[in-house]
PQR file with spaces between the fields and no chain letter, atoms N, CA, C, O and H, PARSE charges and radii, in Angstrom:
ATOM       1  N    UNK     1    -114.643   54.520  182.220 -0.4000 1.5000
ATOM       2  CA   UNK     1    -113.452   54.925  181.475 -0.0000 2.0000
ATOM       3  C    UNK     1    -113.744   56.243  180.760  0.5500 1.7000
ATOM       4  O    UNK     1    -114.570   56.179  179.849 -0.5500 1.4000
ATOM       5  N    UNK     2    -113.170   57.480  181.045 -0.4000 1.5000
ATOM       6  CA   UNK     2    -113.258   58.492  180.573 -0.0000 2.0000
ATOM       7  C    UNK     2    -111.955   58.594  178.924  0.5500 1.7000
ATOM       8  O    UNK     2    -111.168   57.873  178.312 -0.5500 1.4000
ATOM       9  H    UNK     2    -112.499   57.532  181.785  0.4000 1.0000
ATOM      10  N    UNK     3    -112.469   59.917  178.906 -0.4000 1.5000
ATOM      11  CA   UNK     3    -111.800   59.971  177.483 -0.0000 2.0000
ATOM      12  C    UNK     3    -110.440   60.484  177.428  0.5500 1.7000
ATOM      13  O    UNK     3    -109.801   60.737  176.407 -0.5500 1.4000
ATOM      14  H    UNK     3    -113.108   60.503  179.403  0.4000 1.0000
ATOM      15  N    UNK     4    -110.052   60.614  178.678 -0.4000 1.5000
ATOM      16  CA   UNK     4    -108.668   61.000  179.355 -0.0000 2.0000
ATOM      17  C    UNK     4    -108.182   60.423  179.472  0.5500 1.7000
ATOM      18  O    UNK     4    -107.008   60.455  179.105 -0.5500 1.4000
ATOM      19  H    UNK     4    -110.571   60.408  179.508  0.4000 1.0000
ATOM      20  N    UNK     5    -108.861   59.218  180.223 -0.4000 1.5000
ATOM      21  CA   UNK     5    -107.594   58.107  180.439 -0.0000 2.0000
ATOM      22  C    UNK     5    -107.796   57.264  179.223  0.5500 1.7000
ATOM      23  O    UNK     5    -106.857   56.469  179.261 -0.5500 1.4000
ATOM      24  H    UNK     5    -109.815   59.192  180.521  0.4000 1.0000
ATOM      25  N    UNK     6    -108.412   57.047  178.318 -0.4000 1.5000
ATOM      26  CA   UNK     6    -107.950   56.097  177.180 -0.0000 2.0000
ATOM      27  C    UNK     6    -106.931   57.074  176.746  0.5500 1.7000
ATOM      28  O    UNK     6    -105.770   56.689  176.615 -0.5500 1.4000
ATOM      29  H    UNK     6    -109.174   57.693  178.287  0.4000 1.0000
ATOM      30  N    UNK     7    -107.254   58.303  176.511 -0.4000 1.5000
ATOM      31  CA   UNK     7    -105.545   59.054  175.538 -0.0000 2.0000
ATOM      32  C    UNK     7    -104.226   58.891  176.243  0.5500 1.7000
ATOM      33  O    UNK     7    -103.134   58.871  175.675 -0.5500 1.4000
ATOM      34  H    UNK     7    -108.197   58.616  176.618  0.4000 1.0000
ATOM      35  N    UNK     8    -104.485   58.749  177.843 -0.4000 1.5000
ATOM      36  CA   UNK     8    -103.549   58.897  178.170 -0.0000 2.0000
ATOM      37  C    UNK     8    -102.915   57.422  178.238  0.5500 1.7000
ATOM      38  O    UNK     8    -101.728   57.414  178.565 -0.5500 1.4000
ATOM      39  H    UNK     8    -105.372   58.765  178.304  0.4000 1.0000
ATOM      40  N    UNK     9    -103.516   56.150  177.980 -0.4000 1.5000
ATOM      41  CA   UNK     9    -103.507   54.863  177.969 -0.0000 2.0000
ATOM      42  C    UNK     9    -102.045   54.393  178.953  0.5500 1.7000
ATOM      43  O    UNK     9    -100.853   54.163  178.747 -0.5500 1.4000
ATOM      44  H    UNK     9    -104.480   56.157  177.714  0.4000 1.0000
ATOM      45  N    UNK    10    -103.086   54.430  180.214 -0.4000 1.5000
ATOM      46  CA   UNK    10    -102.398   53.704  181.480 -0.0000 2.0000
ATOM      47  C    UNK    10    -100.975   54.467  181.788  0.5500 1.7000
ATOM      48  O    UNK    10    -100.253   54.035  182.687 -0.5500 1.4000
ATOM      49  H    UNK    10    -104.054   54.617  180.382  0.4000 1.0000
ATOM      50  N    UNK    11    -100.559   55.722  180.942 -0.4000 1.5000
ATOM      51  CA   UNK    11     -99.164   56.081  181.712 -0.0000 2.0000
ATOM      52  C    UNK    11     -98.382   56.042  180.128  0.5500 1.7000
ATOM      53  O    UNK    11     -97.602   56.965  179.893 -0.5500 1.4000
ATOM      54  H    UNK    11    -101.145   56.073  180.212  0.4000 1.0000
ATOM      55  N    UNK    12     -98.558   55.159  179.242 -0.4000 1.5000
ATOM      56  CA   UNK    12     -97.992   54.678  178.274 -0.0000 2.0000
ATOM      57  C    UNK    12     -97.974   55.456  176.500  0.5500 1.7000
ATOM      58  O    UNK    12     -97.481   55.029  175.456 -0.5500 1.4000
ATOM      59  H    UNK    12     -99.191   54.409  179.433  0.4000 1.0000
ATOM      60  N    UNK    13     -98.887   56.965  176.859 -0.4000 1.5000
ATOM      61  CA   UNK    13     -99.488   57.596  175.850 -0.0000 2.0000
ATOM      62  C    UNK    13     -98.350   57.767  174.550  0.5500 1.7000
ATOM      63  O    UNK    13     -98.515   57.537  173.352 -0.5500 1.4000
ATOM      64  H    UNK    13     -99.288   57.312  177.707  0.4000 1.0000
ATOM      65  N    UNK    14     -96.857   58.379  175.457 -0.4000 1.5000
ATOM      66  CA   UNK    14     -95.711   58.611  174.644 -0.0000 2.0000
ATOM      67  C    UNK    14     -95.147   57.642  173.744  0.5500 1.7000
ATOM      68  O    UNK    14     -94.591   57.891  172.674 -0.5500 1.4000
ATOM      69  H    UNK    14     -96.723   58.566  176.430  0.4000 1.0000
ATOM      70  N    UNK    15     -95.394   56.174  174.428 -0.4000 1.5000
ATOM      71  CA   UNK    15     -95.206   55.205  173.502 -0.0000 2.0000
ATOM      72  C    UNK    15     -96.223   54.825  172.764  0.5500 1.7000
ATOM      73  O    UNK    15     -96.068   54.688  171.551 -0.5500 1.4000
ATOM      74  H    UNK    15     -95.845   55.972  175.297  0.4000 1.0000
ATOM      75  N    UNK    16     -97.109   54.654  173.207 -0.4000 1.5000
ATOM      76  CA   UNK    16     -98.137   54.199  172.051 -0.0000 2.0000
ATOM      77  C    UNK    16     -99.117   55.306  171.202  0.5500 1.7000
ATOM      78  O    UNK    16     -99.939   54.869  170.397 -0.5500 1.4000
ATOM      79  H    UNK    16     -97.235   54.765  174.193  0.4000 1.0000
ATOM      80  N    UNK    17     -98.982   56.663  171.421 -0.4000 1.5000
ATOM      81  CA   UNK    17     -99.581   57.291  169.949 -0.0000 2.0000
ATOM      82  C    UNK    17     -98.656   58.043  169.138  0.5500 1.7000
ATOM      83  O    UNK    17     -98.946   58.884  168.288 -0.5500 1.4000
ATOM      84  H    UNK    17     -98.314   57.017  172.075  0.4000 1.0000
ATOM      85  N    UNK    18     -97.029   57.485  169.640 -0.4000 1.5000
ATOM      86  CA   UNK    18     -96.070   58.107  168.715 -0.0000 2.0000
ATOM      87  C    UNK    18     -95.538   56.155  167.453  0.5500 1.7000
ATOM      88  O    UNK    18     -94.902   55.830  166.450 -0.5500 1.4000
ATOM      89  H    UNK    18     -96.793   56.801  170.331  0.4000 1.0000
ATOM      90  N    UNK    19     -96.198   55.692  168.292 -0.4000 1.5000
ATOM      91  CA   UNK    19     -96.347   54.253  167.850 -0.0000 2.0000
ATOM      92  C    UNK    19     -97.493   54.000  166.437  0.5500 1.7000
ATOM      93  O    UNK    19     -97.244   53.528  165.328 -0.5500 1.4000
ATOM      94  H    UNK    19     -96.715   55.956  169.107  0.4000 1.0000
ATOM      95  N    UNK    20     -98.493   54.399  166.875 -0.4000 1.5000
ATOM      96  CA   UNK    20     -99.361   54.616  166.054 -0.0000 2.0000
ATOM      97  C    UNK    20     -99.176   55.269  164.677  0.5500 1.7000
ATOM      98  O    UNK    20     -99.228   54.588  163.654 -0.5500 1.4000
ATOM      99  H    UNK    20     -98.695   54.782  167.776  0.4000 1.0000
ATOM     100  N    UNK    21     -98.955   56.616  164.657 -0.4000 1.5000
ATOM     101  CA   UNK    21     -98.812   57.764  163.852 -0.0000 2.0000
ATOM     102  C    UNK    21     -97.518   57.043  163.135  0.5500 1.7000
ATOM     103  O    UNK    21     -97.535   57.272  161.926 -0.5500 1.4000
ATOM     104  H    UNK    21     -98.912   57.170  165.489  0.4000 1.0000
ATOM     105  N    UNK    22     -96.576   56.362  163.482 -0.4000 1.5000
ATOM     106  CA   UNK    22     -95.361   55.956  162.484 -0.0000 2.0000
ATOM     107  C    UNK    22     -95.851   54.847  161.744  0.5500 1.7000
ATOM     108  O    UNK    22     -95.509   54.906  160.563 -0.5500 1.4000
ATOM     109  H    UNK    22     -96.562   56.176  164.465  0.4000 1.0000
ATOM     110  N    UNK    23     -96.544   53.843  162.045 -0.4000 1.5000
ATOM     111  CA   UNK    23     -97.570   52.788  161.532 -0.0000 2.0000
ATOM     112  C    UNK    23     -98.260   53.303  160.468  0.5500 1.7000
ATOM     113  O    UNK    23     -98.159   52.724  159.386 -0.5500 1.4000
ATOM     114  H    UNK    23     -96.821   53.795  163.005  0.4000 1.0000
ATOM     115  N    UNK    24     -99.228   54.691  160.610 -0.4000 1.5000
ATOM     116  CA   UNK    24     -99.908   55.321  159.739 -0.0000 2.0000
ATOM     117  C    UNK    24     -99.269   55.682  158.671  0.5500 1.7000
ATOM     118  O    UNK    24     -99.635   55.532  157.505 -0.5500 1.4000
ATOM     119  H    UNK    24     -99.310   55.162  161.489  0.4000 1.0000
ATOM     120  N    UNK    25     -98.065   56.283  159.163 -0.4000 1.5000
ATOM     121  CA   UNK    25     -97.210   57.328  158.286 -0.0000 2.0000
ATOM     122  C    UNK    25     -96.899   56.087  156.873  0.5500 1.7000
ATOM     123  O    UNK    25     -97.215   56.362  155.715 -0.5500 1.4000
ATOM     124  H    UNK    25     -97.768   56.405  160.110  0.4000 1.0000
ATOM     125  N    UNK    26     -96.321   54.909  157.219 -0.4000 1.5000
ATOM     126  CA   UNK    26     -95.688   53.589  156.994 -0.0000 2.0000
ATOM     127  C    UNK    26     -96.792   53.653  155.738  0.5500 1.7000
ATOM     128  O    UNK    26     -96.591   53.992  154.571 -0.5500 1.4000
ATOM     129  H    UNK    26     -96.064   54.685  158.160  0.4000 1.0000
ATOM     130  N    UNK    27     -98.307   53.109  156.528 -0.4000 1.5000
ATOM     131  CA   UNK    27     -99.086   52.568  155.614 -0.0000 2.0000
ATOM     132  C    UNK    27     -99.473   53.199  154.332  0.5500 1.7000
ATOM     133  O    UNK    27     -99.689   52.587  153.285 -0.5500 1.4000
ATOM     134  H    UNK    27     -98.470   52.833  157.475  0.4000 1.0000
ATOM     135  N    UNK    28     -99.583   55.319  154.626 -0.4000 1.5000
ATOM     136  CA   UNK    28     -99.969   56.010  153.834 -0.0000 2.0000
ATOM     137  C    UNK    28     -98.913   55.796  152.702  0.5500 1.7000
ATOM     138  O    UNK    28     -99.235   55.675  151.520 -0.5500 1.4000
ATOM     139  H    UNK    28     -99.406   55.816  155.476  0.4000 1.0000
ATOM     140  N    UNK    29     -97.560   55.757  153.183 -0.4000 1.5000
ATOM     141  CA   UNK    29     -96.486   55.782  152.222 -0.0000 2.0000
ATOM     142  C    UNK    29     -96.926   54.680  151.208  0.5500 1.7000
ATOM     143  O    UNK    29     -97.302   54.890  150.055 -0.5500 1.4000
ATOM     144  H    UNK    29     -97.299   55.855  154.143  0.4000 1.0000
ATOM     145  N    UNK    30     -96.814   53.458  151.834 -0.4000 1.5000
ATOM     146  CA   UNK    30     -96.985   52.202  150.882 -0.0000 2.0000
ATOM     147  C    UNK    30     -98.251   52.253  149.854  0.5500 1.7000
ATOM     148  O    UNK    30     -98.422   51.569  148.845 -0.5500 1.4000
ATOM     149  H    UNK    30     -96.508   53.288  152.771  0.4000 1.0000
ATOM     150  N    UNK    31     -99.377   53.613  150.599 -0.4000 1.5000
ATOM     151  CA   UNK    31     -99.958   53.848  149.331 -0.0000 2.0000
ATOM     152  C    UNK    31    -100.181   54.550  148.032  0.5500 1.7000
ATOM     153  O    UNK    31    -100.614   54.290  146.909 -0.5500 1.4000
ATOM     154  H    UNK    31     -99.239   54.169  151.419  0.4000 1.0000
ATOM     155  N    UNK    32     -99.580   55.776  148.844 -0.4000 1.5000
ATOM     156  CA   UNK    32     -98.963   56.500  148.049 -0.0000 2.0000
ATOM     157  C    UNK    32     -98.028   56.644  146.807  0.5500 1.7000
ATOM     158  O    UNK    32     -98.275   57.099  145.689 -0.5500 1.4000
ATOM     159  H    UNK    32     -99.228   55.987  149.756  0.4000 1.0000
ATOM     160  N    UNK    33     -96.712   56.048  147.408 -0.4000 1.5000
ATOM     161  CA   UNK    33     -95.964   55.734  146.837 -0.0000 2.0000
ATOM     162  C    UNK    33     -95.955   55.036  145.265  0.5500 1.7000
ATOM     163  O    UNK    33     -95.398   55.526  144.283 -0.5500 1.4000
ATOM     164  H    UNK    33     -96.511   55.679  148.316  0.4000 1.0000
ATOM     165  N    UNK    34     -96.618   53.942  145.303 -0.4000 1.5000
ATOM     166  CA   UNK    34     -96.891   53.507  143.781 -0.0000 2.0000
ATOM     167  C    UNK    34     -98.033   54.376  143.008  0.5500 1.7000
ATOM     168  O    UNK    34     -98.157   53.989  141.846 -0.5500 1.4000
ATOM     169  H    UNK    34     -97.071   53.544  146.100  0.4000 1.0000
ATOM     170  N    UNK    35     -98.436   54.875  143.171 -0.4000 1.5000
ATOM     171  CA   UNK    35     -98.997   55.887  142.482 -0.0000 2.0000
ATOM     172  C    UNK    35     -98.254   56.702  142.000  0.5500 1.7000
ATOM     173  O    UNK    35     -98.300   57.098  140.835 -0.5500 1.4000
ATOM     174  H    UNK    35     -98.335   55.190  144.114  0.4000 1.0000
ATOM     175  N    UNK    36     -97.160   57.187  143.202 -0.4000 1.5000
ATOM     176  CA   UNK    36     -96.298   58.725  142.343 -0.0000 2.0000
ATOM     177  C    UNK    36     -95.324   57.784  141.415  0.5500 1.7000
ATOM     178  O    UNK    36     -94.762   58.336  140.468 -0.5500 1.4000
ATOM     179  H    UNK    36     -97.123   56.865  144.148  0.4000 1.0000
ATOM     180  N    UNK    37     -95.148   56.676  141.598 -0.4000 1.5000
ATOM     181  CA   UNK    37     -94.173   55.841  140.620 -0.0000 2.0000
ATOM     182  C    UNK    37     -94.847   55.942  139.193  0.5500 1.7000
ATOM     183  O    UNK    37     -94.368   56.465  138.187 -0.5500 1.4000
ATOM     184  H    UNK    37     -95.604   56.228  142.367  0.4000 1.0000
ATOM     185  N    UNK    38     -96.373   55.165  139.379 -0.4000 1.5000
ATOM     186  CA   UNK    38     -96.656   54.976  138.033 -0.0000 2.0000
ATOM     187  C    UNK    38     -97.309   56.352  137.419  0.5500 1.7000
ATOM     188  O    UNK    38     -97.820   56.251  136.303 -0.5500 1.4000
ATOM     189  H    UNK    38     -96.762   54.740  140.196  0.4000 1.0000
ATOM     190  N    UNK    39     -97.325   57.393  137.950 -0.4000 1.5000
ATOM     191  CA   UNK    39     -97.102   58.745  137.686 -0.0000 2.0000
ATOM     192  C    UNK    39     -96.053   59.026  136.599  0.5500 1.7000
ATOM     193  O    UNK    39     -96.174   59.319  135.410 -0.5500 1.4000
ATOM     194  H    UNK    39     -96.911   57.475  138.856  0.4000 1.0000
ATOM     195  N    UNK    40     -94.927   58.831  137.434 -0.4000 1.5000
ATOM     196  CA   UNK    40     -93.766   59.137  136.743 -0.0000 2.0000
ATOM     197  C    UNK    40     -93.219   58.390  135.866  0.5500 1.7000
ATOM     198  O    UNK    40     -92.448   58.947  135.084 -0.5500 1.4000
ATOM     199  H    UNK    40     -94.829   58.593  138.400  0.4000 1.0000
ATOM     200  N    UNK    41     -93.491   56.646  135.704 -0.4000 1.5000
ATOM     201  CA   UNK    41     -93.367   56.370  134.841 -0.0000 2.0000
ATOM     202  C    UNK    41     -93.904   56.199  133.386  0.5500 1.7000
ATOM     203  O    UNK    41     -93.408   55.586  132.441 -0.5500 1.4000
ATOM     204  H    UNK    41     -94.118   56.194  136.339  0.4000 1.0000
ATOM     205  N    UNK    42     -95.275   57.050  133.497 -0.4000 1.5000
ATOM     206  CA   UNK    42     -96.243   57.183  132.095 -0.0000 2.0000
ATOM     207  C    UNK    42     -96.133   58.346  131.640  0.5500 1.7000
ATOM     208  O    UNK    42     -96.576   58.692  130.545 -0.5500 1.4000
ATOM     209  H    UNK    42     -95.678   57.548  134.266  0.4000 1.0000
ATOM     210  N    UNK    43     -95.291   59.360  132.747 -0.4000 1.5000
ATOM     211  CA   UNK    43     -94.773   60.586  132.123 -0.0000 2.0000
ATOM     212  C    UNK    43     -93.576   60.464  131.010  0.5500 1.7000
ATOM     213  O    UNK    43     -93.421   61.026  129.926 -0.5500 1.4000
ATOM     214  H    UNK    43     -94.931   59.079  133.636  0.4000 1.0000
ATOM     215  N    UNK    44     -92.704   59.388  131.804 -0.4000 1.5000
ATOM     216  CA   UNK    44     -91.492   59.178  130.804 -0.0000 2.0000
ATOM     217  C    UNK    44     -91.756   58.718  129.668  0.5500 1.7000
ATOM     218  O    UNK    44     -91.422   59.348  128.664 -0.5500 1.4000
ATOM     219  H    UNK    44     -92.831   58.931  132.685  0.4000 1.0000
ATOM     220  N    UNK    45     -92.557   57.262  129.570 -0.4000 1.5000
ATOM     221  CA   UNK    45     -92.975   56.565  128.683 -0.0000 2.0000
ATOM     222  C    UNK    45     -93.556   57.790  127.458  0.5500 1.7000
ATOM     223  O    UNK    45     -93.284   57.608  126.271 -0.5500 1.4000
ATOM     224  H    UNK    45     -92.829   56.751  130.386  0.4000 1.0000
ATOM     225  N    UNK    46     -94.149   58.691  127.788 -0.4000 1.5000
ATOM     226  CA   UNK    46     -95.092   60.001  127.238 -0.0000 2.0000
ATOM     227  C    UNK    46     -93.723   60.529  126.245  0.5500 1.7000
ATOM     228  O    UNK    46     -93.521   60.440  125.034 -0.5500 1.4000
ATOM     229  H    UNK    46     -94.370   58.839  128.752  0.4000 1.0000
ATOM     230  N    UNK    47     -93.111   60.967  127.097 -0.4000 1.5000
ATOM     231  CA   UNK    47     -91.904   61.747  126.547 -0.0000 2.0000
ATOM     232  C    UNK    47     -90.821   61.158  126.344  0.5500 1.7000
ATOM     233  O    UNK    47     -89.738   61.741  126.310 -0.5500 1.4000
ATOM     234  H    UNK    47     -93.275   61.040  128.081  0.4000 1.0000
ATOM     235  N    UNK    48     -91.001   59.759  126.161 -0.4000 1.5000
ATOM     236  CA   UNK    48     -90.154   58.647  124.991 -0.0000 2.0000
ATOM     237  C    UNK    48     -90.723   58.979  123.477  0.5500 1.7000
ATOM     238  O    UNK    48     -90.234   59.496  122.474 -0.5500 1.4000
ATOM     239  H    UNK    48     -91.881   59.284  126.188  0.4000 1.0000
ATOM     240  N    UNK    49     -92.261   58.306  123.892 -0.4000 1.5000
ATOM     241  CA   UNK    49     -92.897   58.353  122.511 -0.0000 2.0000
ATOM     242  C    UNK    49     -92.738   59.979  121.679  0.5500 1.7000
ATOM     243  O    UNK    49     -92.670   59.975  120.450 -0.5500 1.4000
ATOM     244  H    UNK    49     -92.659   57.885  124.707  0.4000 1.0000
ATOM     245  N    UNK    50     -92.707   60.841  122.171 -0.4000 1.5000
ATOM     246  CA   UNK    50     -93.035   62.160  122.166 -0.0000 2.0000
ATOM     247  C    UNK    50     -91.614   62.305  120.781  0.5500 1.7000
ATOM     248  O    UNK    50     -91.565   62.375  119.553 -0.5500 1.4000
ATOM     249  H    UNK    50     -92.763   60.844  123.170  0.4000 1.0000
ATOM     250  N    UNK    51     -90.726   62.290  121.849 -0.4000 1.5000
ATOM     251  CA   UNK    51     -89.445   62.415  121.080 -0.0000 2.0000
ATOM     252  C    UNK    51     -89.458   61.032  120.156  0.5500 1.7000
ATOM     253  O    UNK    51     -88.319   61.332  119.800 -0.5500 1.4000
ATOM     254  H    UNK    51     -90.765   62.233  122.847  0.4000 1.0000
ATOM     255  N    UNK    52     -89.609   60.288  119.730 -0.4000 1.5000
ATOM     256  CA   UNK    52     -89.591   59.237  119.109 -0.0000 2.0000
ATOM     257  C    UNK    52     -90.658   59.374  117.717  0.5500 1.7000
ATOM     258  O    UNK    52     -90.609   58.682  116.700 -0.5500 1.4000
ATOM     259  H    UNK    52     -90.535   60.044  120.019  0.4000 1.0000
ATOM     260  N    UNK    53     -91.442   60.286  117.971 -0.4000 1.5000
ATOM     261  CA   UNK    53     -92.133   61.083  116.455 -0.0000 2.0000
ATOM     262  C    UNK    53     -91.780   62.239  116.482  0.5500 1.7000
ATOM     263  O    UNK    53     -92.859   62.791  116.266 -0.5500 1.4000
ATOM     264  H    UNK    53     -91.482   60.848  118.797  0.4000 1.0000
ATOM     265  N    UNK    54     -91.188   62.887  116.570 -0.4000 1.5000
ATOM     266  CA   UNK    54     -90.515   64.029  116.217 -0.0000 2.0000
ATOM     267  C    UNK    54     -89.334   63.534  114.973  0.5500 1.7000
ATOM     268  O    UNK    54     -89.233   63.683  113.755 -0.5500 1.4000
ATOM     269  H    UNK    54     -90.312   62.438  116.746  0.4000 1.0000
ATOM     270  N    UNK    55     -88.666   62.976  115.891 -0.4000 1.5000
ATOM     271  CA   UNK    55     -87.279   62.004  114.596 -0.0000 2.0000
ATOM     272  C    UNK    55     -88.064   62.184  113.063  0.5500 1.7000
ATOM     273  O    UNK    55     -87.542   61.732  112.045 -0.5500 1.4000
ATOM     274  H    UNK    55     -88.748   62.855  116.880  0.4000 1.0000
């Protein structure tokens, strides 16, 4: 088995490494994602308190 035909996997390459890469895309998101949340929500929380001693 060369390294050609695993990429090209049996004829089937178009479906399965555009298959892949959306899986990836999926997983990075789901990790991502709560991070930029609790990002943004300790920013707000920040600039609750912020304005809340100023008063």
């Amino acid at each position: 088995m060369t390294l050609q035909s695993f990429l090209e996997m049996g004829g089937y390459a178009w479906y399965v490494w555009p298959s892949y890469g959306i899986t990836f895309l999926v997983l990075l998101i789901n990790v991502l994602w709560p991070i930029v949340q609790r990002k943004q929500f300790f920013r707000q929380l920040w600039l609750k308190q912020k304005r809340g001693q100023q008063r």
